[in-house]
N, C-alpha and C positions, 0 to 999 in steps of 0.2 A: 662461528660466533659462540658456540657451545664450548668451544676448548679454549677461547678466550677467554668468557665468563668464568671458565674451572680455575684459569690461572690467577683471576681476580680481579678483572677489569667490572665496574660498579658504575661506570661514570656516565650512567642513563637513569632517566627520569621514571620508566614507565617500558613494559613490555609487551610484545602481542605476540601471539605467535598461533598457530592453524590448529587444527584438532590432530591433526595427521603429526606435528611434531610434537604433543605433548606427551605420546608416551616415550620421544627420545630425553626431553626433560625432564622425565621422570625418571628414566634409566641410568642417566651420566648422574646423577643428586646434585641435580642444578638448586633443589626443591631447598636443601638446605642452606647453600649460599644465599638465595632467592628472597625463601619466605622470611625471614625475618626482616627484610630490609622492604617487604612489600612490595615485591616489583612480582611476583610469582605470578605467568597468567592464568586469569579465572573465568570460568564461562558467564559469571553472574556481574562482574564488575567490567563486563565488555570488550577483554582484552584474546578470548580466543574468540577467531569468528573464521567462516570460511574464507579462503584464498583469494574470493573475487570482491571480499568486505575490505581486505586488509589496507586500500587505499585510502576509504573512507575513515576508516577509523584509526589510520595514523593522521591524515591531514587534521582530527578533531584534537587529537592528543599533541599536536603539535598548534592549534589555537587556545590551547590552555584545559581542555573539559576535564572539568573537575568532579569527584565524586562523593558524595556525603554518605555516612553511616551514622547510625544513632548507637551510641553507647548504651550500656544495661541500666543506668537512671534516667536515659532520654535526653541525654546532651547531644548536642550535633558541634562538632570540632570539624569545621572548614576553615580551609585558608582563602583567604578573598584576594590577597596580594602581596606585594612586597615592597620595601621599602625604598624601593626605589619610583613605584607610582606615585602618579599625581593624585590630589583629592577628588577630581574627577572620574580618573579612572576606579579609587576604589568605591567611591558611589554606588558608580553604573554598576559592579562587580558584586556588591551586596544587594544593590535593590535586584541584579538578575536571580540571585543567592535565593532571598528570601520569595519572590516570586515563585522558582523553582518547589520550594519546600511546601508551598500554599496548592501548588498542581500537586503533590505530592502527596497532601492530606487525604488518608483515610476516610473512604465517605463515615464508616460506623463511629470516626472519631467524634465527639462530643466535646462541649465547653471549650475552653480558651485552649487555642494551638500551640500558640505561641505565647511560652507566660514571660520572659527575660529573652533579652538578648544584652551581649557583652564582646565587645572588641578590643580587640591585645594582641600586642608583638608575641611574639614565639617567649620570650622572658621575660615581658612584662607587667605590670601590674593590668587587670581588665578595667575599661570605662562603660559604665552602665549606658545604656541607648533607649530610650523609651518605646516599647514595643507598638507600642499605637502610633507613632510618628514615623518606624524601622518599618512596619507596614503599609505604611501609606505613600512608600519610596518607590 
């Protein structure tokens, strides 16, 4: 898979791979094909794990788990879906979203958590969502 990836095959979502092969990952410079495209595995974003994890944690990344980061102003840019779901499904998908973020909160955090929320196609214009009603989802 490793001399595959050299030659440029991309056509995955998401990588995982054992502690034991990250320093072959390291040594072919998959690092730079990799990291830029964000597939590179990371111990922190749950994709290295040991050998008897690895089952688990593909069937998760094959139901879709998604991971959120917060940017340097405190924006969180998740995808909740595609356009191809129904209004139900993207529902269930933000109210699990913002659920997630609520377990999430820093107990020392203080004041309003959540000041905005806004939903938008990958190119399109955002529609405001009222954060007191986005939380009561």
């Amino acid at each position: 898979m490793i001399e595959k990836i050299k030659a440029g095959f991309t056509g995955f979502d998401a990588t995982v791979a054992t502690p034991e092969m990250m320093g072959k990952i390291g040594k072919t410079g998959l690092g730079k094909i990799l990291g830029p495209r964000g597939l590179m595995p990371n111990p922190k974003a749950g994709t290295v794990v040991p050998a008897e994890d690895l089952p688990r944690v593909i069937k998760e990344l094959k139901a879709g788990r998604v991971e959120f980061r917060v940017d340097r102003s405190g924006n969180l840019h998740v995808p909740i879906g595609k356009a191809s779901f129904d209004e139900g499904q993207l529902y269930e998908n933000m109210a699990a979203l913002l659920e997630a973020v609520k377990k999430a909160r820093p107990a020392s955090a203080k004041g309003t958590y959540i000041k905005r929320v806004t939903v938008t196609s990958t190119m399109g214009p955002g529609l405001r969502v009222d954060p007191n009603s986005a939380q009561a989802m």
